[in-house]
C-alpha positions in Angstrom: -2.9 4.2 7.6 -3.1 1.5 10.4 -6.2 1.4 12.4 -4.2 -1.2 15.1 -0.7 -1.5 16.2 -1.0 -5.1 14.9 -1.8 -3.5 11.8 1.4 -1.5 11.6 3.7 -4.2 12.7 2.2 -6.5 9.7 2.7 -3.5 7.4 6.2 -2.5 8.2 7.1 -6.0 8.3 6.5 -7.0 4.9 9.8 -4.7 4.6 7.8 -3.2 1.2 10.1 -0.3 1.1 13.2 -2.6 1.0 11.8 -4.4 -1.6 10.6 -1.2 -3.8 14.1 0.7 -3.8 15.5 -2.9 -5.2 13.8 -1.3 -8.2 15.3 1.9 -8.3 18.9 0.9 -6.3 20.2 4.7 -7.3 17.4 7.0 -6.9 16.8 10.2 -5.2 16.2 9.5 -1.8 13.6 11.7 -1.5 11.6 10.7 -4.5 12.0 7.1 -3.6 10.7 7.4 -0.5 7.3 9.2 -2.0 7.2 5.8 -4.3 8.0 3.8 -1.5 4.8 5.6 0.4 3.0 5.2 -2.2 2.9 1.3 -2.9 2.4 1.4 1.2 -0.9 3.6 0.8 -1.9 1.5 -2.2 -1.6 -2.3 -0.8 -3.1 -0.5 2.7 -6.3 1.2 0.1 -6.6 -2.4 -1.9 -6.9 -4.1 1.6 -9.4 -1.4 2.8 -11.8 -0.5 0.0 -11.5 -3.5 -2.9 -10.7 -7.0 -0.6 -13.4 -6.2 2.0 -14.7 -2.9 1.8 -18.7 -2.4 0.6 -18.0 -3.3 -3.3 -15.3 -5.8 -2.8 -17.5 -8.7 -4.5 -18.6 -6.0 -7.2 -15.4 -4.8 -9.0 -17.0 -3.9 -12.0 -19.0 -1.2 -9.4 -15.7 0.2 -8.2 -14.7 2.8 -10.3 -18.3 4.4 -10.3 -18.0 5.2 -6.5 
């Protein structure tokens, strides 16, 4: 998911997960972690494809590709 090792320290310190099982305090530990993955994957997808990636001034484009 990180290309960099700077990349990884700036993901894992946003502290997302922390901040994701404040939402679900008594979950399944197992399911919240596949939530917690998830909301990594999709800020670390957004940041990839839609900020700067080939269509990132042509939202409207997005979903066609």
């Amino acid at each position: 998911m990180c290309a960099t090792e700077r990349e990884r320290a700036w993901t894992v310190a946003t502290h997302s997960a922390d901040f994701f099982a404040r939402f679900a305090p008594v979950a399944d530990e197992d399911r919240l972690l596949t939530a917690a993955l998830w909301v990594y994957w999709s800020f670390a997808f957004d940041d990839a494809r839609c900020d700067s990636g080939p269509l990132s001034g042509r939202p409207a484009q997005f979903p066609w590709r």
